[in-house]
C-alpha positions in Angstrom: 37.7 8.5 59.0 36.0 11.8 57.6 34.7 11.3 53.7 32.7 13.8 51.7 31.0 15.8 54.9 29.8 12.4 56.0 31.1 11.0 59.0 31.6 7.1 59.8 31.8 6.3 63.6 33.8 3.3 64.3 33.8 1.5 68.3 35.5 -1.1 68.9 33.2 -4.7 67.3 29.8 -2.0 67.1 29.5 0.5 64.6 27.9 3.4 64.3 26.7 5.2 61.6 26.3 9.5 61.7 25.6 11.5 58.1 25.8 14.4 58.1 24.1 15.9 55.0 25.4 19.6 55.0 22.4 20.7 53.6 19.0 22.5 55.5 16.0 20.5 55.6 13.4 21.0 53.2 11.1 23.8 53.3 8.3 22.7 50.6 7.4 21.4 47.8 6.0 22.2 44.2 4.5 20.2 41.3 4.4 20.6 37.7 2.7 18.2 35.4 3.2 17.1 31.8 1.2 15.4 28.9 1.5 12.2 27.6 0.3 12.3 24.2 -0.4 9.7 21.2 -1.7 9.8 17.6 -3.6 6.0 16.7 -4.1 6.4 13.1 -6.3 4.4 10.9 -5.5 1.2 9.8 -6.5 -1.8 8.1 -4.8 -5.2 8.0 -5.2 -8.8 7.1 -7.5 -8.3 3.7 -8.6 -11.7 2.9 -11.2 -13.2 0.3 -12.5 -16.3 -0.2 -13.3 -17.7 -4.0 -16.9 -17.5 -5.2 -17.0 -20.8 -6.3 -20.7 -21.4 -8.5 -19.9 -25.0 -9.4 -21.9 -26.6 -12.0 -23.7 -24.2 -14.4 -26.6 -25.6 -16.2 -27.3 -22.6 -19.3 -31.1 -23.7 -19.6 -31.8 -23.4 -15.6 -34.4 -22.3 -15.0 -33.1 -20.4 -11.9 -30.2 -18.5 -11.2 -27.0 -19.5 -9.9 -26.1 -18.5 -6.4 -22.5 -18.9 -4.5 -21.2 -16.3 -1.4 -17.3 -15.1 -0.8 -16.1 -13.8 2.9 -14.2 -10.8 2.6 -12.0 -10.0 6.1 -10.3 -7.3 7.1 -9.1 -6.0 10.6 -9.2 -2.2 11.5 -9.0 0.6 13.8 -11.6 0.0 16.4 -14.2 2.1 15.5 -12.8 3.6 12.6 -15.0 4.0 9.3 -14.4 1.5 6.2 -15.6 0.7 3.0 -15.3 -2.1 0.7 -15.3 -1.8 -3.2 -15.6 -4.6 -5.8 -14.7 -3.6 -9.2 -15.6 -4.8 -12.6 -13.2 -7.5 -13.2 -10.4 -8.1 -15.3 -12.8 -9.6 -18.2 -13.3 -7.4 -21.0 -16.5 -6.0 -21.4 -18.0 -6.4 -17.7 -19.0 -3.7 -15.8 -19.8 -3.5 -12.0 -23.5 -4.4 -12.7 -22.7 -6.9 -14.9 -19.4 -9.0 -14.8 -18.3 -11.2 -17.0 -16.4 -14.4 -16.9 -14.6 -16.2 -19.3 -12.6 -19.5 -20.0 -9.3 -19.4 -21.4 -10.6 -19.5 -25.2 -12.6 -16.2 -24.7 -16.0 -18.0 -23.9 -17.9 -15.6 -21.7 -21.2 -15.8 -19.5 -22.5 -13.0 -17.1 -23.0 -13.0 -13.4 -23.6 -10.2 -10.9 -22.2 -9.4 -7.3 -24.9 -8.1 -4.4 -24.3 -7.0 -0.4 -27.3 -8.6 0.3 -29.2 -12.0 0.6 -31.6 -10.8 -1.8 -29.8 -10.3 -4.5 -31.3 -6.8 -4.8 -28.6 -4.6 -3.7 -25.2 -4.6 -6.7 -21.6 -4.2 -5.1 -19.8 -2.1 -6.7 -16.7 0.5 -6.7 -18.8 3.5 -6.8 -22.0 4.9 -5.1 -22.8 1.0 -4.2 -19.7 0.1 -1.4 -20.3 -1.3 1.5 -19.6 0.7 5.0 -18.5 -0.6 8.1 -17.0 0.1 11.5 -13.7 -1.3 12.5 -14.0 -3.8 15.0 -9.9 -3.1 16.0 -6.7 -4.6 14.6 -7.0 -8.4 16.6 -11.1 -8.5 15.2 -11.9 -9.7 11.9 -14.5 -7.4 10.5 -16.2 -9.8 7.8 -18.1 -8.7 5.0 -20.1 -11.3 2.9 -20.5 -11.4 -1.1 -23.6 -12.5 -3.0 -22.7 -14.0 -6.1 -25.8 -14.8 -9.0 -25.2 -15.8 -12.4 -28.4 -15.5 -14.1 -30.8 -17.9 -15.5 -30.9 -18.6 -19.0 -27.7 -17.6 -20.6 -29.0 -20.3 -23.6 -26.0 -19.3 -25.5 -23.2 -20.5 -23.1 -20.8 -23.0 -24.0 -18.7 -25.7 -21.9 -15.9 -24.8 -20.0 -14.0 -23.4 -16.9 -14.9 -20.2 -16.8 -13.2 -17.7 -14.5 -12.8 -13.3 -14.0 -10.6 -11.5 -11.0 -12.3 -8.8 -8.8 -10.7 -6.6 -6.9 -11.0 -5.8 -3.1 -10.4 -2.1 -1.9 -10.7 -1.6 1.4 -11.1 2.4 2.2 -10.2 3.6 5.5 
């Protein structure tokens, strides 16, 4: 039986197998090479925040009021970011001073800081905070020092509240 240049041997219960390929052996060989390429941009994912929660506010304290918010966010491994607070939605406060206020317009002060010391205002400006990007499965975690001041004589009961926004930059 004779198929495609190729022939197949058949005797008797054994068989035999002959190809012939029709072709000359190879003489050499030659390589070439090509280049896998990729583009990881930046990213950011995941932005949470905690509430600042002060508590109990006592306007004749004699010291201020302290509480602390975790802001997370994953990124690009070793990317740069930043982290902006801005002034609130409370009329009035600014990102050195914010203001919250209770639902009848009642308003006391309190200030946001990057530090433990209380030195250092967060704000949306020249005073972000930097980081590095720990990659996307990382939380990269940013604490917030919140103070309401001492003394705010004039405050009145209530639940006071203000919302700050979080913008990560990347």
């Amino acid at each position: 039986m004779l198929v495609n240049s190729k022939s197949i041997l058949v005797f008797g219960t054994t068989t035999a197998l002959a190809i012939v390929a029709g072709q000359q052996s190879l003489a050499g060989t030659q390589t070439t090479t090509f280049t896998p390429t990729a583009n990881v941009v930046h990213q950011c994912n995941a932005v949470t925040a905690t509430a600042l929660a002060f508590g109990t506010y006592t306007p004749d304290a004699t010291s201020a009021k302290t509480a602390t918010s975790t802001i997370k966010v994953k990124c690009t491994k070793n990317s740069p970011v930043t982290i902006a607070l801005d002034k609130g939605t409370t009329p009035g406060g600014t990102t050195d001073t914010r203001i919250m206020q209770t639902a009848g317009g009642k308003k006391i002060n309190y200030k946001l800081f990057s530090d433990t010391a209380f030195s250092t205002n967060w704000d949306d400006a020249s005073a972000k905070v930097s980081g590095t990007g720990a990659g996307l499965g990382t939380d990269l975690t940013f604490t917030v020092y919140g103070q309401i001041p001492a003394n705010q004589l004039d405050s009145e009961e209530g639940n006071y509240s203000d919302t700050v926004t979080v913008t990560v930059g990347y």
